[in-house]
C-alpha positions in Angstrom: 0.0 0.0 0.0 1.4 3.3 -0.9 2.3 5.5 2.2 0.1 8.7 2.2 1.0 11.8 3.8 -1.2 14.1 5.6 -4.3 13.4 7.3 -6.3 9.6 6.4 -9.7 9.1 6.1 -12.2 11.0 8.2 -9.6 10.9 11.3 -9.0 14.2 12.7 -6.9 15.6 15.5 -8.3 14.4 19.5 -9.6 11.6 17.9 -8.7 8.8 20.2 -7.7 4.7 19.3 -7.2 1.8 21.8 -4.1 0.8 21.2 -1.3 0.2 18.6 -3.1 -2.0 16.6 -5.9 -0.4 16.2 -4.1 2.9 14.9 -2.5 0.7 12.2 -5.7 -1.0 11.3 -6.9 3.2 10.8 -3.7 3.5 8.6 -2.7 6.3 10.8 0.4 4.7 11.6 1.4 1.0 10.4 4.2 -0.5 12.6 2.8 -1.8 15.7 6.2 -1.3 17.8 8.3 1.1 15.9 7.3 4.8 16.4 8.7 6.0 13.4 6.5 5.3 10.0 8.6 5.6 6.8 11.8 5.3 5.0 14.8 7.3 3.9 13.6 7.5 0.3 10.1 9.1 0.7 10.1 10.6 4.8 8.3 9.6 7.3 4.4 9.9 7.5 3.7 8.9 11.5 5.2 8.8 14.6 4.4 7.8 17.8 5.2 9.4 21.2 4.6 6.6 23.6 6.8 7.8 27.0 9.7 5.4 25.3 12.7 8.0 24.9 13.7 10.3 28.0 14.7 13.3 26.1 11.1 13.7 24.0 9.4 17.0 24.8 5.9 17.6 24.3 4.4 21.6 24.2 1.5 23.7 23.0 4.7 25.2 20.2 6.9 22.2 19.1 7.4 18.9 20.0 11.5 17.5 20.6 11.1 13.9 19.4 14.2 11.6 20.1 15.4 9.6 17.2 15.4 5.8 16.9 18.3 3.6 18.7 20.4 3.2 21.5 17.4 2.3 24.0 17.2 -1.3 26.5 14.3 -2.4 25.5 13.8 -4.0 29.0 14.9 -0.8 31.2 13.8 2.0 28.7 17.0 3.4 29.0 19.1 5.2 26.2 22.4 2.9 26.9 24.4 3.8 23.3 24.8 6.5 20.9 22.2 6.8 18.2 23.0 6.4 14.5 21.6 7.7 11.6 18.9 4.5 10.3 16.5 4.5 8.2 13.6 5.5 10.3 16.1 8.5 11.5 16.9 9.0 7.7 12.9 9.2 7.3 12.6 12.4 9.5 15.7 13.9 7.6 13.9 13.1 4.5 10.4 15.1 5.5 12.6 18.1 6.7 13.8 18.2 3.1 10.4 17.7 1.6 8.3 19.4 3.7 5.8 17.1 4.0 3.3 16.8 7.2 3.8 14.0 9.6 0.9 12.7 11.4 1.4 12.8 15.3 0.1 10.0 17.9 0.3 10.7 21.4 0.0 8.3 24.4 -2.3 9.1 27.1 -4.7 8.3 29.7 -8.5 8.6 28.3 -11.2 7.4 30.8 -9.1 5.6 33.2 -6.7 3.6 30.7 -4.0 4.2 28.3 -5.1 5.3 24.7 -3.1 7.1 21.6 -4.7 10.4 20.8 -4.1 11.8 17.5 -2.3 14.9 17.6 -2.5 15.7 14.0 -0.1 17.6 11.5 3.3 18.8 12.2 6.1 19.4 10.0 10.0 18.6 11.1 11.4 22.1 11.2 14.9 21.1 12.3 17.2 18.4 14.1 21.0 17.8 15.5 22.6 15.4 17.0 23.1 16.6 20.6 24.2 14.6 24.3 20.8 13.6 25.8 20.3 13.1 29.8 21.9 10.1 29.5 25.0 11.8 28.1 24.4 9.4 25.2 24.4 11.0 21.4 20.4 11.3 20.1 19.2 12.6 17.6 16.4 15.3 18.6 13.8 16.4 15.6 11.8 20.0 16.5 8.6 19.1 14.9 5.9 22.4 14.3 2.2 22.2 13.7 2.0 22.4 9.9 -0.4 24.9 8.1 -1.6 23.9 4.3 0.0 26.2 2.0 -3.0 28.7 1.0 
């Protein structure tokens, strides 16, 4: 299936979905464990915040989203410098294209843990900095995108 960019279906932002599975059964993000959708040829169309990566920041302006790589998957802990994959390459790729990324959030919605779509942002920047680990991450700003008028 080709990967679209940009908002699917009828699904809008605060629209909320069970789990993983059922967000890639939506098509609003495919891989059911990685939380970047996409590859270094085309960019990436999704990501997931999901509490996984320390150095993740989440405001009202711009989101910080840590790279993939260099996490235990048993303690959650960043244990090795990141390298640029291809799901790292993806986000490099949509900063270059300017294409929207669709944003899924983890929360807590009535009393259990959901994924709340975020909607549209657009990956204004990233570097390769020492995260709170002191391990190398890459760190993506992402900004709401606005359509071109």
């Amino acid at each position: 299936m080709a990967r679209q960019f940009g908002h699917v279906g009828s699904y809008r932002p605060g629209d909320f979905f069970a789990n993983r599975l059922a967000l890639s059964a939506a098509g609003l993000h495919r891989p059911t464990r990685a939380g970047i959708s996409g590859t270094q040829h085309e960019g990436a169309d999704s990501i997931v915040l999901a509490d996984a990566y320390e150095d993740d920041v989440f405001t009202d302006d711009e989101i910080l989203y840590t790279g993939h790589g260099g996490r235990d998957p048993r303690t959650g802990k960043q244990v090795t410098d990141q390298v640029l994959t291809d799901r790292n390459l993806a986000l490099v790729k949509s900063q270059e294209t300017g294409r929207p990324v669709r944003v899924l959030r983890k929360v807590v919605h009535e009393d259990s843990t959901a994924f709340r779509y975020e909607g549209l942002f657009r990956v204004a920047a990233y570097e390769y900095v020492r995260g709170k680990s002191g391990y190398g991450v890459w760190l993506f700003r992402l900004r709401p995108f606005m359509m071109p008028s």
